[in-house]
N, C-alpha and C positions, 0 to 999 in steps of 0.2 A: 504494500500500500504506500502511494508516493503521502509525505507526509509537510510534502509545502505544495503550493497551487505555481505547477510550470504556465507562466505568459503565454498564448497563441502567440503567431505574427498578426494575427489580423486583429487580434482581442482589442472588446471596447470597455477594458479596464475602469472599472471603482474601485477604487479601495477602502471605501466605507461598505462594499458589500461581501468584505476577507472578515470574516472571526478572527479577532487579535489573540483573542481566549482559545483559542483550538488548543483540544488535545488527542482529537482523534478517537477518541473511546478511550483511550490510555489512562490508567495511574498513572501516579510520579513511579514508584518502585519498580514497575512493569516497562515504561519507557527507560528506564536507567539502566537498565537490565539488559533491552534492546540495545542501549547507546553503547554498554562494555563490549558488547559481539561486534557492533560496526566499528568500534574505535580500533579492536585489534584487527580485526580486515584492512582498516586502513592504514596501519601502521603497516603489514606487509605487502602491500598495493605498493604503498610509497617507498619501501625499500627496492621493488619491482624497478619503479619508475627511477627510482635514483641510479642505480647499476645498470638498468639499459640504456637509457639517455641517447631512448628514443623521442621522447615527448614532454612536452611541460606543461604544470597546469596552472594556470591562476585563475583565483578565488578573490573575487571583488564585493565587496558588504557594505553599503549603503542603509543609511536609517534616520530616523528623526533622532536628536538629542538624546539622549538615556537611550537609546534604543536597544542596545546591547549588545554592541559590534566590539566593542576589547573584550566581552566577554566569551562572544563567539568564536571570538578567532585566539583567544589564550585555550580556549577549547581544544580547538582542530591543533595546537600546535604540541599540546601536551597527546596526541597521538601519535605525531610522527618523528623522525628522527632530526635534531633542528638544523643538525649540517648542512643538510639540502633544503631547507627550508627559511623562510625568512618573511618577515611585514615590511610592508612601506606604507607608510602614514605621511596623508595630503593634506595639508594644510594651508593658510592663504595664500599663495605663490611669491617667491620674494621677486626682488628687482629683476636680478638675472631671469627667472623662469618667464616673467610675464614680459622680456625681449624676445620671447620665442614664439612661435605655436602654440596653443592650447595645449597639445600632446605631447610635444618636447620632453615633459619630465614625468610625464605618464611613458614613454615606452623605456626611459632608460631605467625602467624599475623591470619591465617585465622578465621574466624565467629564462634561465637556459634551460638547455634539452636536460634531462634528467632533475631540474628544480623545481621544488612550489613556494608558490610568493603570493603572499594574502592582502590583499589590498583595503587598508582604512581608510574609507573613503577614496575617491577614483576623480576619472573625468567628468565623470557625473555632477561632478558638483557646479561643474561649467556651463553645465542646461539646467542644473537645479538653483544652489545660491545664488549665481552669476544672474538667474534671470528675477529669482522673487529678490532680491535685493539692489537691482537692476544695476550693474555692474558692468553691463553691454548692451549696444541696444538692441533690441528684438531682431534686427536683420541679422544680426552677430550670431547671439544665443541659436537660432532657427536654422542656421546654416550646421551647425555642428552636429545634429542628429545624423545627416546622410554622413560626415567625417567618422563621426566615432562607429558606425558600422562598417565604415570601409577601413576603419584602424583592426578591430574586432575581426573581418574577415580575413588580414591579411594575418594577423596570431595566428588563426582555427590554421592559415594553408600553410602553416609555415609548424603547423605540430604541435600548437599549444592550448590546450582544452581549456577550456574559458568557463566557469561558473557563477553566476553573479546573485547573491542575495539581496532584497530587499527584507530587512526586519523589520516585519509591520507591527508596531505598539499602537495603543488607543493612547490617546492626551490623556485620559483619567490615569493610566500607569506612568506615564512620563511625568506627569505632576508630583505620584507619589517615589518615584525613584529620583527624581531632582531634588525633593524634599529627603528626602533621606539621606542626603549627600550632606545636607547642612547639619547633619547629628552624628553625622560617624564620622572621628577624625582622620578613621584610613580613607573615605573618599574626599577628604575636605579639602584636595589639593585637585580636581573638578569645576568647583566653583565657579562659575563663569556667569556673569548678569546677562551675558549677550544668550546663554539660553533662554532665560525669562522673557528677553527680549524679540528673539525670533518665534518664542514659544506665540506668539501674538497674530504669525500670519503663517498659522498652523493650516489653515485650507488653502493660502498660496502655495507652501511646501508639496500639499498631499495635492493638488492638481497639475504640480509642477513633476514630482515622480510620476505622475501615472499617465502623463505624454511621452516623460523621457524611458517609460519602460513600456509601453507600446509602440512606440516607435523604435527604438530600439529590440526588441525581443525579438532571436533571432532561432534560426534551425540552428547553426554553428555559435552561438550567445544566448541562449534564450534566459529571460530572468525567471526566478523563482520567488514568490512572494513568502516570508514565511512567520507564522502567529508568531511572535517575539514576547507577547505578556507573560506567558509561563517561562523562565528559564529554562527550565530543562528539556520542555517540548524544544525549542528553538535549536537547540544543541542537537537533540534527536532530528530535527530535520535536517540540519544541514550535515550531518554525520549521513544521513541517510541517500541523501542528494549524494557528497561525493563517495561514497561506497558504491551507487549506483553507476554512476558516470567512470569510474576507472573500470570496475570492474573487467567489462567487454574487453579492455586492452592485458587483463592480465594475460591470455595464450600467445600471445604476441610479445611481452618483453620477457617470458620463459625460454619459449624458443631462442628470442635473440640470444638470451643468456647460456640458453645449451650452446649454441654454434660458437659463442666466444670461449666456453670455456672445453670445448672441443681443438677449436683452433691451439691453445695454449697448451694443451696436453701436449697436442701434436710438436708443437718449438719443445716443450720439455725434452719429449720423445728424442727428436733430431741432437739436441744437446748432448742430450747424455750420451746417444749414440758416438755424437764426435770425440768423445774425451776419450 
């Protein structure tokens, strides 16, 4: 059972009509349960991926505020092994970046062949904050949808599996997890008014993801919307999401991985034979 809602291309996306609350018929214990099975498949998936280096994947997580995206992805990273794996975290663009392309410093983050690279926040924020905070004007922002899908198609043919979250919270959870931040001193370095402050054109934000993920959602990108209120559901979908999507490739970097360590036998073989 897919346990986040995958985007059509053609879909004519709400996302006031996605359950934030979704838990699938699940418990907490029964879904945690599930997550320990998918974590350790993914952990040997990505040892798979790393030793063949065949292919790379990146995982990009988009969300409103509190949404849960360092918690998502301190998730996915305590499953795999972190040598080959790594975050890039998008932030306002400094001087240099914003002399460039929009994309400039979105590609020199993406994956080599055997890496995964978890993206906090992406280009996305270039059709998203860029436009509700109007930071370019509408002709700018509106061009970049056909860009970022031709950024997107050129990864998929060039070997890099593309995943993309949206963690959908309701404003009633992001209130109470903002608020929460202001009492626990391990979050209280968070803090930020400018949430309260964007929190304010909360149906700008959520009309503004759900053009940039309809139009963007693709066969080779497609986005997955996924219930973010519950923790642990969130972690089970996207756990479930990439179990599912390597999966199909594990016959293929096995094989690689026999012929290479056939090949090696083989030069042992000839060595020893020369001595």
């Amino acid at each position: 059972m897919a346990y986040s809602y995958v985007v059509p291309s053609d879909s004519d996306l709400k996302l006031n009509s996605l359950d934030t609350n979704d838990n699938a018929g699940l418990g907490k214990e029964e879904g945690l349960r599930k997550l320990e099975d998918l974590a350790a498949e993914i952990g040997e998936l990505q040892e798979l991926l790393f030793a063949s280096r065949q292919t790379a994947v990146l995982c990009i997580f988009q969300a409103m505020d509190a949404g849960g995206k360092d918690g998502a992805i301190n998730r996915v990273i305590s499953y795999v092994n972190v040598q080959s794996c790594r975050v890039a975290y998008f932030k306002a663009p400094t001087e240099e970046e914003l002399a460039h392309d929009f994309l400039w410093r979105v590609h020199r983050q993406t994956p080599p062949k055997g890496g995964m690279t978890l993206f906090n926040r992406s280009h996305y924020e270039d059709v998203v904050a860029v436009r509700v905070r109007g930071l370019a004007p509408e002709g700018v922002w509106k061009d970049r949808y056909d860009l970022i899908n031709d950024f997107e198609r050129l990864l998929a043919k060039c070997e890099t599996i593309l995943l993309k979250f949206f963690l959908h919270v309701s404003k009633e959870e992001q209130e109470k997890r903002l608020l929460a931040r202001e009492k626990d001193p391990r979050k209280a370095w968070k803090l930020n008014v400018e949430d309260w402050k964007e929190r304010e054109r909360w149906d700008e934000y959520q009309e503004a993801y759900e053009e940039a993920i309809r139009r963007c959602s693709t066969e080779y990108a497609p986005w997955r919307v996924v219930a973010a209120d519950r923790k642990w559901f969130r972690d089970l979908a996207v756990a479930e999401a990439l179990a599912e999507t390597l999966r199909p490739f594990r016959a293929g970097w096995e094989e690689s991985l026999r012929a290479l360590g056939d090949r090696a036998a083989q030069e042992l073989q000839e060595y020893r034979a020369s001595r």
